[in-house]
SELOTI-177360 format. One record per residue (C-alpha): residue number from 1; x, y, z. Coordinates in Angstrom, 1 decimal, decimal comma. Layout:
// residues N
ATOM;NUM;X;Y;Z
...
// end
This chain:
// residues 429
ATOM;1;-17,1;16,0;-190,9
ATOM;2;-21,0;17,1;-190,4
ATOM;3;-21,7;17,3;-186,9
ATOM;4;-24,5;15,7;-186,6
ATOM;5;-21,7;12,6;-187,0
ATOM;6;-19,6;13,6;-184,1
ATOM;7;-19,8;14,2;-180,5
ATOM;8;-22,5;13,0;-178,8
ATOM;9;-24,6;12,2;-182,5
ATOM;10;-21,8;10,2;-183,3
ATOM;11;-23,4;7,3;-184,4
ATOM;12;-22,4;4,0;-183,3
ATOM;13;-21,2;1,4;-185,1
ATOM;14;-22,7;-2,2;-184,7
ATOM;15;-25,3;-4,1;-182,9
ATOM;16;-24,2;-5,5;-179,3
ATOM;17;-26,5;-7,1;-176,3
ATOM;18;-25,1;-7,3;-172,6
ATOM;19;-27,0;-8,6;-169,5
ATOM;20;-27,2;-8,3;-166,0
ATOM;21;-26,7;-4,2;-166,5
ATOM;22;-24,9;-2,4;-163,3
ATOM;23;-27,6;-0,4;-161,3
ATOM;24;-26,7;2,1;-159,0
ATOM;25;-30,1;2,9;-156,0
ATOM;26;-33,1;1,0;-156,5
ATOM;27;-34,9;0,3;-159,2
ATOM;28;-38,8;0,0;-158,7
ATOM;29;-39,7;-3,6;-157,8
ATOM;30;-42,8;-3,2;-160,0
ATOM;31;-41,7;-2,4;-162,8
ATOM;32;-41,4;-5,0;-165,7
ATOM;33;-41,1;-4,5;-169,2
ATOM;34;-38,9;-2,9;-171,9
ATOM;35;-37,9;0,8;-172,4
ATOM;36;-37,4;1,7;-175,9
ATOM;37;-35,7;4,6;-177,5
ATOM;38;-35,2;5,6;-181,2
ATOM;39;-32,7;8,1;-183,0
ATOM;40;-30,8;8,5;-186,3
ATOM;41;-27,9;6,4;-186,1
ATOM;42;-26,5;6,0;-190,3
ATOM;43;-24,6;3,1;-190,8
ATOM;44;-20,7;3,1;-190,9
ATOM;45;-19,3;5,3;-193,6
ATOM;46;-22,3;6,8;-194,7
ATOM;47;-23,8;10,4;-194,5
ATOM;48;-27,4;10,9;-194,4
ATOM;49;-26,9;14,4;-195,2
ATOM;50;-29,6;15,4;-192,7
ATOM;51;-29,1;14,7;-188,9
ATOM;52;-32,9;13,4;-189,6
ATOM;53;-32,3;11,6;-192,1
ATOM;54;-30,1;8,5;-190,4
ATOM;55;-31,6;5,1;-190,8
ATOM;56;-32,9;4,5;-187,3
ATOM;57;-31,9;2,0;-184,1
ATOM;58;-33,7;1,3;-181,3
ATOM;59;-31,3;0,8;-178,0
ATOM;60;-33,8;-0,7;-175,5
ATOM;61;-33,2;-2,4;-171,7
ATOM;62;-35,4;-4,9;-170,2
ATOM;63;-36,6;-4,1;-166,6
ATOM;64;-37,7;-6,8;-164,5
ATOM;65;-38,0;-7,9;-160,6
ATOM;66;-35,7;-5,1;-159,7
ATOM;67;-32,8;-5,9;-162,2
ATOM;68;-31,7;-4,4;-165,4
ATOM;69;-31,8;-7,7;-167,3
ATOM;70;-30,6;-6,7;-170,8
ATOM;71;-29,5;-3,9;-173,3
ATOM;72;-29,5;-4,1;-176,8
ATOM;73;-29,2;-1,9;-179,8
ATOM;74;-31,1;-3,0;-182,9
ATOM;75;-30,9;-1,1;-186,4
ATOM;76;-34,8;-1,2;-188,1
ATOM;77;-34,5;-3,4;-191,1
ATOM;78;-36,0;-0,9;-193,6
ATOM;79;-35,7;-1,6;-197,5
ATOM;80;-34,0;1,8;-197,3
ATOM;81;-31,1;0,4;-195,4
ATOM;82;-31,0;-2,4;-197,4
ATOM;83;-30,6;0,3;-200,4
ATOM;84;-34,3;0,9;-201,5
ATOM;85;-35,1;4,4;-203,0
ATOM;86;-37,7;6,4;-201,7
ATOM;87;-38,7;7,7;-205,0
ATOM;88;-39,1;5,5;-207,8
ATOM;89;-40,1;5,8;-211,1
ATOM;90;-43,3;4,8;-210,3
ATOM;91;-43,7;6,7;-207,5
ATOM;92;-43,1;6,8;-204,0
ATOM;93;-42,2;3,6;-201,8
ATOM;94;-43,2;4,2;-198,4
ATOM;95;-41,8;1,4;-196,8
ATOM;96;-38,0;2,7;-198,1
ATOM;97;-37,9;5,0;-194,8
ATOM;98;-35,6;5,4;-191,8
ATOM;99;-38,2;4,7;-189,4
ATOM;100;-35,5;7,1;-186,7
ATOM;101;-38,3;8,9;-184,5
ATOM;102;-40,2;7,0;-182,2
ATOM;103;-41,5;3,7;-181,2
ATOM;104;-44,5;2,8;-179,7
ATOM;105;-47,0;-0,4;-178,8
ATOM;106;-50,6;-0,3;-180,5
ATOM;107;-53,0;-3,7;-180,2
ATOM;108;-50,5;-5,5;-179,2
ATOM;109;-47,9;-4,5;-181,9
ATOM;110;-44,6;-2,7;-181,8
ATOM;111;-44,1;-0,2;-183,8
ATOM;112;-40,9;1,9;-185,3
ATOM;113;-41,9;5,4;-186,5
ATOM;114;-40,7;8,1;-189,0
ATOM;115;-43,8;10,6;-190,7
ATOM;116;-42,2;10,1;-193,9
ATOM;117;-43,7;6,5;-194,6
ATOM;118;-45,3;3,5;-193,4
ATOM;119;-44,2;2,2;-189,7
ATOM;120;-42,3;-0,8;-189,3
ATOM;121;-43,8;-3,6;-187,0
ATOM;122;-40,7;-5,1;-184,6
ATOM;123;-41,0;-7,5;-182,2
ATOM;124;-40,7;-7,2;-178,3
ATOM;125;-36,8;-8,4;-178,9
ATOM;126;-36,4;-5,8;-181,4
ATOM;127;-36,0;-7,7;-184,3
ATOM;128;-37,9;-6,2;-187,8
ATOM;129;-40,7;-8,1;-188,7
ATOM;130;-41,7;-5,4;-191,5
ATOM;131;-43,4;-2,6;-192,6
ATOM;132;-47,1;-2,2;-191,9
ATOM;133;-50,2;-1,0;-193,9
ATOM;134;-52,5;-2,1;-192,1
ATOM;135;-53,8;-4,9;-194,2
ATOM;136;-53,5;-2,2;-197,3
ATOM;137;-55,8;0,6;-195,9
ATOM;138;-53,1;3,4;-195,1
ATOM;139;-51,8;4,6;-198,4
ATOM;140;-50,2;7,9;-196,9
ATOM;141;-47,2;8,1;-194,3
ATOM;142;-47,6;8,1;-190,7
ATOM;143;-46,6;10,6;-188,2
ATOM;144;-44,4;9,5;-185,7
ATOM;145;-46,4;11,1;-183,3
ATOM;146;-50,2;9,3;-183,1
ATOM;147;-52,0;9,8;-179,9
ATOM;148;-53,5;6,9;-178,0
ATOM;149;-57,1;7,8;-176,3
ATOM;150;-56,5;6,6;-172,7
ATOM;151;-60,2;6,3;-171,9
ATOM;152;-61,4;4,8;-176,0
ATOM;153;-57,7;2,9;-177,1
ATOM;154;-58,0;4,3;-180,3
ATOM;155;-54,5;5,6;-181,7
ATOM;156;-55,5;9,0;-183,6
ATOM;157;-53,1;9,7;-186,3
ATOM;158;-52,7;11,9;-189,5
ATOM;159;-49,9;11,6;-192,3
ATOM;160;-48,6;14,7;-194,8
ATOM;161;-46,7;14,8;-197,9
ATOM;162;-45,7;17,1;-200,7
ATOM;163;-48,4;16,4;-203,3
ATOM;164;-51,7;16,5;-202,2
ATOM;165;-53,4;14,8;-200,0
ATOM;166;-51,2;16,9;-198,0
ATOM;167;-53,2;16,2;-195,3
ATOM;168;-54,6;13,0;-193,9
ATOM;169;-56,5;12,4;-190,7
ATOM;170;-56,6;8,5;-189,9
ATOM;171;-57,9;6,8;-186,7
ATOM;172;-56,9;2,7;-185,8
ATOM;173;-59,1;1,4;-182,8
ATOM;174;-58,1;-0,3;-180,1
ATOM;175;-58,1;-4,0;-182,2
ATOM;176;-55,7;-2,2;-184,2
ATOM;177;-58,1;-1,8;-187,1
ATOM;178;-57,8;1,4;-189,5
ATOM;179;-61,2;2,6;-189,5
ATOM;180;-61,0;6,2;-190,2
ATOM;181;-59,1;8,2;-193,3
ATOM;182;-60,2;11,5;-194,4
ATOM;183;-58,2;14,8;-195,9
ATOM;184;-57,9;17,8;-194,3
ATOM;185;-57,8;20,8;-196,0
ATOM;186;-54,8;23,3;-195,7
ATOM;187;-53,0;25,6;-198,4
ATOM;188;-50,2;23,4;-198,8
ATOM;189;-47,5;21,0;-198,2
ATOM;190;-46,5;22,1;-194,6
ATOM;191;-44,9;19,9;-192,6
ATOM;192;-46,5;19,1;-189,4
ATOM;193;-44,3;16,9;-187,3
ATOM;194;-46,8;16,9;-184,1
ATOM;195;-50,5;17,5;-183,2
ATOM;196;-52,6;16,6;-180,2
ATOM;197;-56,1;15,1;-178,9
ATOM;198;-58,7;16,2;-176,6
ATOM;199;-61,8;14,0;-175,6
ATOM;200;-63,8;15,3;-178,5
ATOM;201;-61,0;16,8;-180,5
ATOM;202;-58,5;17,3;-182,6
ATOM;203;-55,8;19,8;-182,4
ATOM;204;-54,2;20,7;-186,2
ATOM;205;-50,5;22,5;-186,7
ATOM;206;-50,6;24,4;-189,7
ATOM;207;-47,8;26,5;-189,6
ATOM;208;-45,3;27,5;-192,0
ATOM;209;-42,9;25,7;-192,4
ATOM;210;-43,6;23,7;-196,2
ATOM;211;-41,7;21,3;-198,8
ATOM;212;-39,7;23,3;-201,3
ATOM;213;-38,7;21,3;-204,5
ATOM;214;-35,7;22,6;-204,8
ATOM;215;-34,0;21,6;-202,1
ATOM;216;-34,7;18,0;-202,7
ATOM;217;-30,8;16,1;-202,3
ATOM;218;-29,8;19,4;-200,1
ATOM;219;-30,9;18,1;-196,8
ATOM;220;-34,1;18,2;-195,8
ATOM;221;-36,7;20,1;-197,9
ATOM;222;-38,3;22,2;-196,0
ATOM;223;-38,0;25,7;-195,1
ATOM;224;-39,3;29,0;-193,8
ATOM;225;-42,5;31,0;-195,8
ATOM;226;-43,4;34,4;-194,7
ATOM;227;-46,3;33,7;-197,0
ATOM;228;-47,4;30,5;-195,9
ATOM;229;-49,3;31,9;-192,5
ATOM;230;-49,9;30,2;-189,5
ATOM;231;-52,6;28,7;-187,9
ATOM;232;-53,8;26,1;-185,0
ATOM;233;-56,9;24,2;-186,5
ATOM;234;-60,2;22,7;-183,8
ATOM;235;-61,3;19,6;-185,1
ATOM;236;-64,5;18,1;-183,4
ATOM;237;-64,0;14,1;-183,6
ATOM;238;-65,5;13,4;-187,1
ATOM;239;-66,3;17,1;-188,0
ATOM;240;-64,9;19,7;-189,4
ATOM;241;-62,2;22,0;-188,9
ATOM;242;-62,6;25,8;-187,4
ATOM;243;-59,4;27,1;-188,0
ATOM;244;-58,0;30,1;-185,7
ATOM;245;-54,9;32,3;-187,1
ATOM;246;-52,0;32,5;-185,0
ATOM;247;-48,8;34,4;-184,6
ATOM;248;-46,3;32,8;-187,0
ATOM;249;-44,6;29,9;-185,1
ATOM;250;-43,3;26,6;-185,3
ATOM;251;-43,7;23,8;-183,2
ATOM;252;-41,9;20,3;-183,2
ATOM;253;-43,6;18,8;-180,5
ATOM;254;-46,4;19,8;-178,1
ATOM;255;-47,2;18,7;-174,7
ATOM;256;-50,8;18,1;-173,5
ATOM;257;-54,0;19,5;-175,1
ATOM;258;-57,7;19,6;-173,1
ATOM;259;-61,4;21,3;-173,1
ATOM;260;-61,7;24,0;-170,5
ATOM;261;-65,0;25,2;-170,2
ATOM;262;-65,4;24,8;-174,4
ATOM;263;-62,6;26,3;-174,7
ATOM;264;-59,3;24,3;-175,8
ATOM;265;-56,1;24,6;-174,0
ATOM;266;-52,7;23,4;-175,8
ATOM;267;-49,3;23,7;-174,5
ATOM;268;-46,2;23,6;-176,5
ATOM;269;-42,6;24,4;-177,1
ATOM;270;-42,9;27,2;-179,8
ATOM;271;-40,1;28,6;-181,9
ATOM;272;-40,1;32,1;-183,6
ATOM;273;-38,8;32,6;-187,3
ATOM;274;-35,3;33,2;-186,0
ATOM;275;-34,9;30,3;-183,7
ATOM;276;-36,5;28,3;-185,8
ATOM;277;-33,8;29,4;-188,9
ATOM;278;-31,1;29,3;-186,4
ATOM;279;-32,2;25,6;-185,1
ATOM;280;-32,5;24,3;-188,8
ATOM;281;-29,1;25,5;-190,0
ATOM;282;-27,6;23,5;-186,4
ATOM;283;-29,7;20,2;-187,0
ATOM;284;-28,4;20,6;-191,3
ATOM;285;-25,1;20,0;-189,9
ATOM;286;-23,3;23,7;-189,7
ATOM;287;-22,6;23,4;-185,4
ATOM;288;-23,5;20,3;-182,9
ATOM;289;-27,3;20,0;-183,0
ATOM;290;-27,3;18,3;-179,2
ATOM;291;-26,9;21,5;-178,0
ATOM;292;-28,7;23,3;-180,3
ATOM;293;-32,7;21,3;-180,1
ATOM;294;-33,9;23,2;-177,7
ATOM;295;-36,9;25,8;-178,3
ATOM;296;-38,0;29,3;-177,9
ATOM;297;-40,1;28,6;-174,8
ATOM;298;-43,1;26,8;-172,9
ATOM;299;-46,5;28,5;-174,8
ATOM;300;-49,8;28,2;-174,0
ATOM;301;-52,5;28,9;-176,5
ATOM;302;-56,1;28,6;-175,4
ATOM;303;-58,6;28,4;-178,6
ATOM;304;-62,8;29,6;-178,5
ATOM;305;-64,5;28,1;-180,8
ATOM;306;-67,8;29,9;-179,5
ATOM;307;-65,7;33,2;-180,2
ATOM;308;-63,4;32,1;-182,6
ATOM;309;-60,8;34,0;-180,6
ATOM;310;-57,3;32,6;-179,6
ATOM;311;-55,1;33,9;-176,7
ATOM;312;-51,5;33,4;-176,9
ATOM;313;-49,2;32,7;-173,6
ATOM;314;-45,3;32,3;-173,2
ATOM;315;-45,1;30,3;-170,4
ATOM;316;-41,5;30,3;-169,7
ATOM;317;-38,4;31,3;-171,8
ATOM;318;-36,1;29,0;-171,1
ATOM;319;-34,9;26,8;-173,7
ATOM;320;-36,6;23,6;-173,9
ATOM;321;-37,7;20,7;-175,8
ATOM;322;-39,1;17,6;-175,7
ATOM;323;-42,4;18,1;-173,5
ATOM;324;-43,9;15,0;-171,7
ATOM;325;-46,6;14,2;-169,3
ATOM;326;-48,3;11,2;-167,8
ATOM;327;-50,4;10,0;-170,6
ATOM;328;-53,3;8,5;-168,5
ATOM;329;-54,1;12,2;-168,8
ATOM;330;-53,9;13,0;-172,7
ATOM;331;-56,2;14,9;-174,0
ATOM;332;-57,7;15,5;-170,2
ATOM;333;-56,9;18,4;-168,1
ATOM;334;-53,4;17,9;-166,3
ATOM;335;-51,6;20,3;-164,3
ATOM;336;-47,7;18,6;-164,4
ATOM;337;-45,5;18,6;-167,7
ATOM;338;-41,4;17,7;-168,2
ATOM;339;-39,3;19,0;-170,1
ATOM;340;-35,4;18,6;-171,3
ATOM;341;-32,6;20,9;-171,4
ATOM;342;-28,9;20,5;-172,3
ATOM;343;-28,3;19,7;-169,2
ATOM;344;-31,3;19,6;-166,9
ATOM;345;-35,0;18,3;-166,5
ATOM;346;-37,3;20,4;-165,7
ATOM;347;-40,7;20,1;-164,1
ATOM;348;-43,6;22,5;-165,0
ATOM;349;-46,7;23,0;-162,7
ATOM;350;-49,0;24,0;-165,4
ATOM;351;-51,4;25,6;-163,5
ATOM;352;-49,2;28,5;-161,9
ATOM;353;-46,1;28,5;-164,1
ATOM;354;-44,2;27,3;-161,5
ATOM;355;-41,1;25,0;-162,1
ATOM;356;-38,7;22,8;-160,7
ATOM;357;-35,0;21,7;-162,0
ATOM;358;-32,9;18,8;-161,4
ATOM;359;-29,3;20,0;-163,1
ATOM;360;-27,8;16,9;-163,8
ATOM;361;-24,7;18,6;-166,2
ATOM;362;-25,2;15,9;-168,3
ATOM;363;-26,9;15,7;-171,3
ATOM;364;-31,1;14,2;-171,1
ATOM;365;-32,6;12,5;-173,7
ATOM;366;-36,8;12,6;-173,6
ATOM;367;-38,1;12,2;-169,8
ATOM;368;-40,8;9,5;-170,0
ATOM;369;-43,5;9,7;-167,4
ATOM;370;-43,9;6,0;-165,9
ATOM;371;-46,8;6,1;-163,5
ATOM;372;-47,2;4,0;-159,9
ATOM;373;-49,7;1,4;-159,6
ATOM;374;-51,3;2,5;-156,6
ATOM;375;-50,7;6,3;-158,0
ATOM;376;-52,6;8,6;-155,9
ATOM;377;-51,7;11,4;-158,0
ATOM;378;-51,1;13,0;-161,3
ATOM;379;-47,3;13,0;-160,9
ATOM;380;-47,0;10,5;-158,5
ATOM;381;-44,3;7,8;-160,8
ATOM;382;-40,5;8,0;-162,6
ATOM;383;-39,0;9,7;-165,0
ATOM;384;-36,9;7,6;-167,2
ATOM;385;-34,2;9,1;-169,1
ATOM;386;-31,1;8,3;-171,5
ATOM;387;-29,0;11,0;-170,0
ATOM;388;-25,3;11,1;-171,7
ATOM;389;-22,2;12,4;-169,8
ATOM;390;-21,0;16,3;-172,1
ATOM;391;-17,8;14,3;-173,4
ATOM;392;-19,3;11,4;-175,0
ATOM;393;-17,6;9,0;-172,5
ATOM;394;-20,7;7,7;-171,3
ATOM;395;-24,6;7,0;-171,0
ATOM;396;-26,9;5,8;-168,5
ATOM;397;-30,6;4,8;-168,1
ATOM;398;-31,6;7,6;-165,4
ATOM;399;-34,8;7,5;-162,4
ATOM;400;-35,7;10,7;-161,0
ATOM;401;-39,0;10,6;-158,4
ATOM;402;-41,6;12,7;-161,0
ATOM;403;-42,6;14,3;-157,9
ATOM;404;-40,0;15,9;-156,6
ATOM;405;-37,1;15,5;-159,4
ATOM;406;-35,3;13,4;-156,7
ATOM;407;-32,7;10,8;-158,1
ATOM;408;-34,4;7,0;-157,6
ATOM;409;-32,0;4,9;-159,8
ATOM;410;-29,8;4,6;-162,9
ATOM;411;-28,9;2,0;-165,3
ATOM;412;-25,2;2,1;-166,6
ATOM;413;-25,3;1,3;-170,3
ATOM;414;-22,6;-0,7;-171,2
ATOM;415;-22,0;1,8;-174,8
ATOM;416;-22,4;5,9;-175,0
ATOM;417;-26,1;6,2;-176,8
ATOM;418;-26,4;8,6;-179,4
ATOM;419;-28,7;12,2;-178,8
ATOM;420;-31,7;10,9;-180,2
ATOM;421;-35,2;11,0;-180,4
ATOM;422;-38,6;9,6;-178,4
ATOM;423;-38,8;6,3;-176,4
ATOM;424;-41,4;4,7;-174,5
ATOM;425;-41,7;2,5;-171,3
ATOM;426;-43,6;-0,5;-172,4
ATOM;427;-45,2;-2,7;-169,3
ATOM;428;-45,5;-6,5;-169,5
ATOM;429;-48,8;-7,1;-170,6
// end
């Protein structure tokens, strides 16, 4: 059996919903609202192929008035897992997707992710209401990654395929409204799973890893070019693109991006060629890809466009993934990011390298940032975690203190959760 079916990516296999959850310490009195979290999770008997390619399910728990009122696990109703084909002989259907990565809240909507196709709007219970053009305007996928202006409420996204466009820059405002589409330029079909924001740009990941036809039914089509080249593009918000080459890289996910004295700052988790070819052959299914998504290290690249110069920065070399931050910050300078591995969280002062570690010898999903009302600081909130005990018998709904990686609270969930993807805390209105 693939391993991305066993262990702790076993998938699980039905829907349940329990109440009145067990918590162990305190939960914050003020919190109220729903955490989220999306992953691959293929229904019984069948095999993606692809640990990315499982049709996805939300597991969410409902907060409220210091009680963990509910958890339930929700497949999204795609066409796909209703047996629609992504290609068709008319072309492609991008609402036949697995909708696996993320979910987030835009205007008011809910919203299951996957950068393949068109996003799926669910409802606060988690049922599927459907997917979501945005009354017809989007005609390209949707990254699972958009980035939400804290200070505008616009929701800045891009999608990329394997024909051209292969590049699409889109922007929704804050009704919710697409009001922006434009291509960007780049050599070819790369695939750029994450970019970032800044308060008058846009950062662009052209790096080289691109869409290879003939891997199409063997997994997931992408791989590796020497030849591609690699680049981090500077986008000023409805300009054009000043693109600075880089040392060949890839990046799944970065953390927070700014302007420093016209210069921009981005960190990331960066992978060389040979982590990135040992990661991809893990994740296709050949050993346990839990243990194997973590990166090459915390990097720092700081982009001129007044020189066109770029300097390049490993940070730390500890394996990592899944960078987070408090968001009231995006695309503003911040000096605190979090970060998973196998078995720890790990807190990154971003302005001396320092870190801190909480070892928990369990297995963390994503850290969300929640911030304080009354915050007084940047990192002054909870870290909210599906953390999974190393033998499968278990998950839980972790708290740590974001300031000092101190243990607050935990949720028991009443089913192991599969390794998965990104979540979000979403606040009663």
């Amino acid at each position: 059996m693939p391993a991305y079916l066993e262990g702790l990516l076993a998938p699980v296999a039905d829907e349940i919903e329990t109440i009145d959850l067990p918590v162990t310490g305190e939960l914050p009195a003020e919190l109220a609202g729903r955490y989220f979290r999306n992953g691959p999770n293929p229904l019984p008997g069948q095999d993606p192929g692809h640990w990315f390619a499982g049709d996805g399910m939300i597991h969410g728990v409902r907060i409220q008035d210091g009680r963990a009122e509910w958890y339930r696990n929700r497949w999204v109703k795609t066409t796909k897992l209703a047996g629609a084909q992504f290609l068709t002989e008319t072309g492609l259907d991008r609402a036949a997707v697995t909708a696996n990565t993320n979910v987030i809240r835009h205007a008011g909507k809910v919203f299951a992710l996957v950068e393949s196709g068109f996003p799926y709007e669910m409802t606060p219970e988690l049922d599927t209401v459907g997917p979501c053009d945005f009354g017809g305007r989007l005609t390209t996928a949707m990254t699972a990654h958009p980035k939400e202006d804290p200070v505008t409420g616009d929701l800045h996204f891009f999608g990329y395929g394997f024909m051209p466009p292969y590049l699409t820059y889109h922007r929704l405002d804050r009704t919710g409204e697409l009001v922006e589409s434009r291509e960007i330029t780049v050599p070819g079909p790369t695939m750029m799973h994450d970019f970032s924001i800044t308060e008058n740009h846009v950062i662009w990941l052209d790096l080289p890893v691109v869409f290879e036809f003939e891997r199409v039914g063997k997994g997931m089509p992408y791989v590796w070019s020497d030849s591609y080249g690699a680049r981090i593009g500077v986008m000023p918000k409805g300009g054009e693109v000043q693109w600075f080459d880089v040392d060949p890289c890839y990046v799944f996910h970065v953390g927070n991006a700014y302007e420093d004295q016209g210069r921009i700052v981005l960190d990331a988790v960066r992978y060389s060629r040979d982590k990135f070819a040992g990661l991809w052959d893990e994740i296709s299914g050949v050993t346990n890809p839990a243990e194997a998504a973590v990166g090459s290290g915390l990097y720092r690249w700081i982009l001129d466009p007044a020189t066109g110069k770029v300097v390049e920065e490993l940070r730390d070399d500890r394996d990592i993934e899944f960078p987070s931050f408090n968001e009231e910050q995006l695309g503003r300078p911040s000096k605190f990011l979090y970060t998973v591995t196998d078995n720890a969280i790990v807190k990154y002062d971003t302005d001396s390298g320092r870190s801190e570690v909480n070892e928990l010898g369990k297995n963390p999903g994503e850290a969300e940032f929640v911030s304080k009302q009354d915050a007084k600081t940047e990192d002054d909130g909870w870290l909210m975690s599906i953390v999974t005990e190393h033998d499968g018998s278990g998950s839980e709904l972790l708290f740590l203190d974001a300031k000092t990686l101190d243990f607050a609270a935990s949720i028991k969930l009443p089913r192991r959760v599969p390794a998965g993807f990104h979540g979000n805390w979403l606040p009663d209105a």
